[in-house]
C-alpha positions as CSV (number, residue, x, y, z in Angstrom):
1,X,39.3,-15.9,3.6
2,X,36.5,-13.0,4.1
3,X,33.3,-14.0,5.9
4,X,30.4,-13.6,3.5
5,X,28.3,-11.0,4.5
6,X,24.4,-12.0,5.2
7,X,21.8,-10.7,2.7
8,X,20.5,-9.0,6.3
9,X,23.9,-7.1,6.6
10,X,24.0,-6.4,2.6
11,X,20.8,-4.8,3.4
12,X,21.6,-2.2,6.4
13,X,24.9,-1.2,4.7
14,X,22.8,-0.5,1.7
15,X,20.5,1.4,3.6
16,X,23.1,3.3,5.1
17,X,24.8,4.3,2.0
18,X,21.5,5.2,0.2
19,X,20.4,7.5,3.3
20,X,17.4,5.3,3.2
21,X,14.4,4.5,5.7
22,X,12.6,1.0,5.7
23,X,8.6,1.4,5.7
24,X,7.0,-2.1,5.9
25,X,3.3,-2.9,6.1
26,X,2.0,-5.5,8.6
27,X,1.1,-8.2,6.2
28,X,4.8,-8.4,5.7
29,X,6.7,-11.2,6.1
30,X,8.1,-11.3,9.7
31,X,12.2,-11.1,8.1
32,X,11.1,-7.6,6.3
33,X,9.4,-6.4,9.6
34,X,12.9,-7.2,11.6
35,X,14.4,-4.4,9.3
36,X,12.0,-2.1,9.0
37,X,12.3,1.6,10.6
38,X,8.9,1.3,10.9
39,X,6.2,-1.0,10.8
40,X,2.6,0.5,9.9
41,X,-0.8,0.6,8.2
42,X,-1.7,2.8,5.7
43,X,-2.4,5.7,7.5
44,X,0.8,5.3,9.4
45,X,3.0,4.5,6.7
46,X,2.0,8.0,4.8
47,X,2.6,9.6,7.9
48,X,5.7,7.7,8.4
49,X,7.2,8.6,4.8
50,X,6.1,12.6,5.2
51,X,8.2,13.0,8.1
52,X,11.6,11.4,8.0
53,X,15.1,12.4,6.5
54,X,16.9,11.2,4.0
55,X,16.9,10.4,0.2
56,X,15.4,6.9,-0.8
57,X,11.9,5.0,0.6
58,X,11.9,1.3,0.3
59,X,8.5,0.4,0.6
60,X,7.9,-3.0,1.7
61,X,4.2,-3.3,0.6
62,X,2.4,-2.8,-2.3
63,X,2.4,-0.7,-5.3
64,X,-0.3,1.6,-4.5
65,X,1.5,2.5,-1.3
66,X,4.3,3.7,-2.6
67,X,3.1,5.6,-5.2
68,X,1.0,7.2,-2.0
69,X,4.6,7.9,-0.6
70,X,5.8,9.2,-3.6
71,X,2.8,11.7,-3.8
72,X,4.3,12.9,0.0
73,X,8.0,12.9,-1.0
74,X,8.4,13.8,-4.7
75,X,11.8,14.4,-4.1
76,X,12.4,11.7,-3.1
77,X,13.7,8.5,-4.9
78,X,10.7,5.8,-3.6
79,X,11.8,2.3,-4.9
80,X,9.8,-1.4,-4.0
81,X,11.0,-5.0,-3.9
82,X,8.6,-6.1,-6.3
83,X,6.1,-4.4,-8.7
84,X,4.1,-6.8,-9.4
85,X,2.7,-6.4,-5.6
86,X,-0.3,-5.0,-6.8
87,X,-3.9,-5.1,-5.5
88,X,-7.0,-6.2,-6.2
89,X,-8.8,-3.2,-4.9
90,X,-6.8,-1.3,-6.9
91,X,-7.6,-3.4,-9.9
92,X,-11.6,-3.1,-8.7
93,X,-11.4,0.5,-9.5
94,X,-10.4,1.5,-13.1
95,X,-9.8,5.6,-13.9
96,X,-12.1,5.7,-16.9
97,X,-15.0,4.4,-14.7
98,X,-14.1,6.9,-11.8
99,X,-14.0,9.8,-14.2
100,X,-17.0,8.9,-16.3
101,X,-19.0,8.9,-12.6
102,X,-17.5,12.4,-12.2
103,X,-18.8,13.3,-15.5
104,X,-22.3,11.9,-14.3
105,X,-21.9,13.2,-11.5
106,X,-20.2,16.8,-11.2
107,X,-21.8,17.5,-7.8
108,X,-20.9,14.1,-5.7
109,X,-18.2,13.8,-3.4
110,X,-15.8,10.6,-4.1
111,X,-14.3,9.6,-1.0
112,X,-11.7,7.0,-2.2
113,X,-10.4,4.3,-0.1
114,X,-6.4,4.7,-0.1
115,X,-6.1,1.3,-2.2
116,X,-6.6,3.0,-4.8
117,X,-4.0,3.8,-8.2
118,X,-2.4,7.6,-7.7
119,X,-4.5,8.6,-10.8
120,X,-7.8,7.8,-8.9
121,X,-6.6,9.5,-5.9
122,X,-6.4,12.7,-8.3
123,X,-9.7,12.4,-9.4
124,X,-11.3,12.3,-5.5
125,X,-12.3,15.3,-3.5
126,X,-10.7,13.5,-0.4
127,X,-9.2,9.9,1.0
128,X,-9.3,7.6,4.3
129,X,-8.0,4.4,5.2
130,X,-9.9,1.7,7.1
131,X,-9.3,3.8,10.5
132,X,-10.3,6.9,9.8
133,X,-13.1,6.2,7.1
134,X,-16.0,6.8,9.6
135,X,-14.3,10.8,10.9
136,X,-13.2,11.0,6.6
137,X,-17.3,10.3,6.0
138,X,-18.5,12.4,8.6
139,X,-16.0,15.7,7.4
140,X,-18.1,16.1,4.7
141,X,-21.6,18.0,4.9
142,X,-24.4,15.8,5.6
143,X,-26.4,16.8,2.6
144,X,-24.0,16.2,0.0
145,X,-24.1,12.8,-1.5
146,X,-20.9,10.6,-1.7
147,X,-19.7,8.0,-3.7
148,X,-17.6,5.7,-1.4
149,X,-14.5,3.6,-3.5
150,X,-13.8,0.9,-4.6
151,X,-14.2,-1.6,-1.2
152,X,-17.9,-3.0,-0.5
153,X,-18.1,-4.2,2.6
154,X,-15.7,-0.9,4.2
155,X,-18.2,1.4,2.7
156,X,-21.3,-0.7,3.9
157,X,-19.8,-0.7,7.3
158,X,-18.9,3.2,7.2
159,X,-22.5,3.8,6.1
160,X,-23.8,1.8,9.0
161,X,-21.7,3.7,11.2
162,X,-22.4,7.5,9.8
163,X,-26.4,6.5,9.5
164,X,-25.7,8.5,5.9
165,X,-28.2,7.2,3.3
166,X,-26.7,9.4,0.8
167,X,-23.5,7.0,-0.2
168,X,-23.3,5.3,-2.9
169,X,-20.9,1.9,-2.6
170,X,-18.8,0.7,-5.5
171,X,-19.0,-2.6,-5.7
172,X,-15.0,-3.5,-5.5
173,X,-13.7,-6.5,-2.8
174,X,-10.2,-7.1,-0.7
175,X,-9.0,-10.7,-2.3
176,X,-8.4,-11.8,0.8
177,X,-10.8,-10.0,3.8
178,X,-13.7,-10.7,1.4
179,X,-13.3,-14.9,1.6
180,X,-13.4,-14.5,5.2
181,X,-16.6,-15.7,5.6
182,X,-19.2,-15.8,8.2
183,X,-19.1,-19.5,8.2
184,X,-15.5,-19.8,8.4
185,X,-15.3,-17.5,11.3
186,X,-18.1,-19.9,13.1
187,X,-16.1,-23.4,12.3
188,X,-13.2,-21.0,14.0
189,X,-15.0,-20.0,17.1
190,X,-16.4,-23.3,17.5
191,X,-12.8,-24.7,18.1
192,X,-11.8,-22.1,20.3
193,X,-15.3,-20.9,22.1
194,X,-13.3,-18.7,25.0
195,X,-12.1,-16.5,22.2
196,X,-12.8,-13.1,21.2
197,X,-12.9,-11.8,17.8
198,X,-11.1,-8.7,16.3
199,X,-12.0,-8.0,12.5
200,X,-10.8,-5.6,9.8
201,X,-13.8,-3.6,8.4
202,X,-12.9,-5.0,4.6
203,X,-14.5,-8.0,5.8
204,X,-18.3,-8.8,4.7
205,X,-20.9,-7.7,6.9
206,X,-22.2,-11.5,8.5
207,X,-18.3,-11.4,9.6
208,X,-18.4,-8.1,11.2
209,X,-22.1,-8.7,12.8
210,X,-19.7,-11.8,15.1
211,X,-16.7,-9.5,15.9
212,X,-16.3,-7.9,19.7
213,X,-14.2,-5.2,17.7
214,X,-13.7,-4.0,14.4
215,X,-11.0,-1.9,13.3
216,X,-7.5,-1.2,11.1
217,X,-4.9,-3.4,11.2
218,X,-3.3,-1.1,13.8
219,X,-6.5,-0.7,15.7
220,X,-6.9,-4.4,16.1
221,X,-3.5,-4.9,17.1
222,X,-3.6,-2.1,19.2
223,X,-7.0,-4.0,20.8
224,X,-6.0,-7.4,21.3
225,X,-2.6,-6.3,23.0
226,X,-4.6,-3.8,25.5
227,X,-7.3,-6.0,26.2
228,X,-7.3,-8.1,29.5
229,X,-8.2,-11.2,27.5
230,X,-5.7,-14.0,26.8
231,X,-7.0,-16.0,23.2
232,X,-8.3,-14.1,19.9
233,X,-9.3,-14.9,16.6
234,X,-8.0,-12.4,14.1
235,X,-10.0,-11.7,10.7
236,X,-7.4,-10.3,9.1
237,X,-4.2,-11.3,7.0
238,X,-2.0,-13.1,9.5
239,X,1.1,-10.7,8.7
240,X,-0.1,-9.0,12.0
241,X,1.2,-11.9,13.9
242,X,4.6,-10.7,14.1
243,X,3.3,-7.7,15.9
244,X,1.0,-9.6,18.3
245,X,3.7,-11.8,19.3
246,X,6.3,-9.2,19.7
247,X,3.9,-7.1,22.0
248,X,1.8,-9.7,23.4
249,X,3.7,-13.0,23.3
250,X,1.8,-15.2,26.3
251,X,-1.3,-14.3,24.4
252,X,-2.9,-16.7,22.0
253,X,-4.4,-16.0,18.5
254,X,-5.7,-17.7,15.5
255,X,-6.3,-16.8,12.1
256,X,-9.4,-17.8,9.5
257,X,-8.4,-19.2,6.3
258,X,-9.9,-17.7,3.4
259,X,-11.5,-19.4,0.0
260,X,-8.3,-19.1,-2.1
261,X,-5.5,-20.7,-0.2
262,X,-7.0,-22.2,2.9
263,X,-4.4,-19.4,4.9
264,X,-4.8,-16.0,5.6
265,X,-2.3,-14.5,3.9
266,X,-2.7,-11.6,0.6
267,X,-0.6,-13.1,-2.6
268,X,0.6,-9.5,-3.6
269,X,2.4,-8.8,0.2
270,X,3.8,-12.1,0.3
271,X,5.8,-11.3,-3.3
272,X,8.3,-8.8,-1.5
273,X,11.3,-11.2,-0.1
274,X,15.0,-9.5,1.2
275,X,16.5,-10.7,-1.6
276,X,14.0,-8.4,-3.7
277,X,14.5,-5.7,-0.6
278,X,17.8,-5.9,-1.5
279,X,18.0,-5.4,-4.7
280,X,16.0,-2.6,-5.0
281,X,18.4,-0.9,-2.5
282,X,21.0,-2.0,-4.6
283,X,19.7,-1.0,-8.4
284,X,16.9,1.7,-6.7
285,X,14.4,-0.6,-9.6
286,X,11.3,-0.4,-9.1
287,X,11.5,2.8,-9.0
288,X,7.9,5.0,-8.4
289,X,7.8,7.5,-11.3
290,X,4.8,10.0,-11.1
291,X,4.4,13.1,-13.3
292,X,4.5,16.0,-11.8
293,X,0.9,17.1,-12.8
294,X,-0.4,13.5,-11.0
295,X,1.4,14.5,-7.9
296,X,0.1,18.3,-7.5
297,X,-3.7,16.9,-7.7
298,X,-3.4,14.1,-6.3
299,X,-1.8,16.0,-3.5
300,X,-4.9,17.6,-2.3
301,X,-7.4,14.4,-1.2
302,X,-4.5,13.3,0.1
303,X,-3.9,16.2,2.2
304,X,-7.5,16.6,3.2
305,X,-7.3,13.2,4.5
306,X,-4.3,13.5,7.2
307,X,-5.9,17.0,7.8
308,X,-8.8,14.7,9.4
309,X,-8.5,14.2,13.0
């Protein structure tokens, strides 16, 4: 009798015979971030899915990045587990609204966030991610004004870091960074006093005013593996645990649960599973379809971005 093959081997030999590369985000669950080629943030990931070769992407995130890889590789077949992984940043930022205020405002510079839909992204003048906001911000000229989409509390905290009074904040919220509140983090540090705290800039500003760093996903992993310190709280979705313990596994960390599901996990990340993973591989559905018109403009913010040092 034939051994049955795992749904973990099913998955490399698919991989193999598609000629594709794994790209999985860090709020992943820790059996999609065994497989992956690469493990990232945003910033990474596009970066990641620019310079590799082969024909398909399987994006182990959510929708809006791989339509972002998509945008990079049109060429390329770009296929999720699940598309309903949405986001609610995404959701936080319709295109009629963005192009009305580019109507309003002909003049403005939109700087949009890359949790945004691809269509949005073609209506910006340029795009960042939570680590390279701040340099994104200060590439423009000082005098210009800037409308800064769709997360609150990132563009309050990039405005406190620029000093620029000239950017207007849309008023859209991560589902999950924006329930980590101030008074959650406090019950958190009060159980574990010796702890330092590492938090994403998505999270509101009476958060951030208690971290001892702020930063991307990356960054904070990054920080609490380099730093001579041995315990952390970590305000951000606990995904990032697999990399923490990989890199730094006699180190301690803790997580703060959020309003929604007393965890710290995102609902849309935890929807991709292998067997999903596998299927796509198997079927290439979801597949990312773009125009080629969406692409070609929304290209260029794109571009200008990872120009940014």
């Amino acid at each position: 009798m034939l051994a049955t093959r795992s749904i973990t081997e099913e998955i490399l030999d698919l991989k193999k015979e598609r000629r594709a590369i794994l790209l999985a985000h860090h709020y992943q669950e820790s059996e999609i971030q065994e497989l992956a080629d690469c493990i990232g943030d945003s910033l990474e990931l596009s970066r990641r899915a620019r310079d590799f070769e082969g024909d398909v992407i399987a994006f182990c995130g959510v929708w809006f990045m791989a339509e972002t890889a998509k945008i990079l590789n049109p060429h390329r077949t770009v296929v999720v587990p699940d598309r309903e992984a949405g986001c609610s940043l995404v959701d936080c930022a319709p295109l009629e609204q963005i192009r009305a205020y580019r109507g309003r405002y002909p003049d403005h510079a939109i700087v949009s966030y890359i949790n945004t839909s691809a269509e949005v992204k073609a209506e910006s003048d340029i795009l960042c991610t939570s680590r390279n906001a701040v340099a994104v911000v200060n590439s423009i000229p000082p005098e210009k004004t800037i409308l800064f989409v769709p997360d609150i509390n990132l563009g309050n905290y990039v405005k406190q870091k620029t000093g620029r009074e000239n950017i207007r904040v849309w008023q859209g919220a991560c589902v999950v960074h924006a329930t980590f509140s101030g008074r959650r983090l406090a019950a958190v540090k009060a159980q574990h006093p010796h702890a330092l705290i590492a938090a994403h800039p998505e999270c509101p500003r009476e958060t951030l005013l208690m971290a001892d760093f702020i930063g991307s996903t990356s960054a904070i992993i990054d920080w609490c593996v380099g730093h001579p310190a041995e315990e952390f709280i970590v305000v951000t979705e606990s995904g990032v645990l697999h990399s923490l313990k990989e890199r730094a596994p006699h180190k301690r960390f803790h997580f703060v649960a959020n309003e929604l599901c007393n965890c710290s996990e995102c609902p849309y990340m935890k929807r991709n599973t292998l067997e999903k993973l596998r299927d796509c591989l198997l079927h290439l559905e979801p597949k990312v379809e773009l125009s080629g018109d969406l692409i070609a403009r929304a290209l260029v913010p794109l571009e200008r971005m990872l120009a940014v040092k």
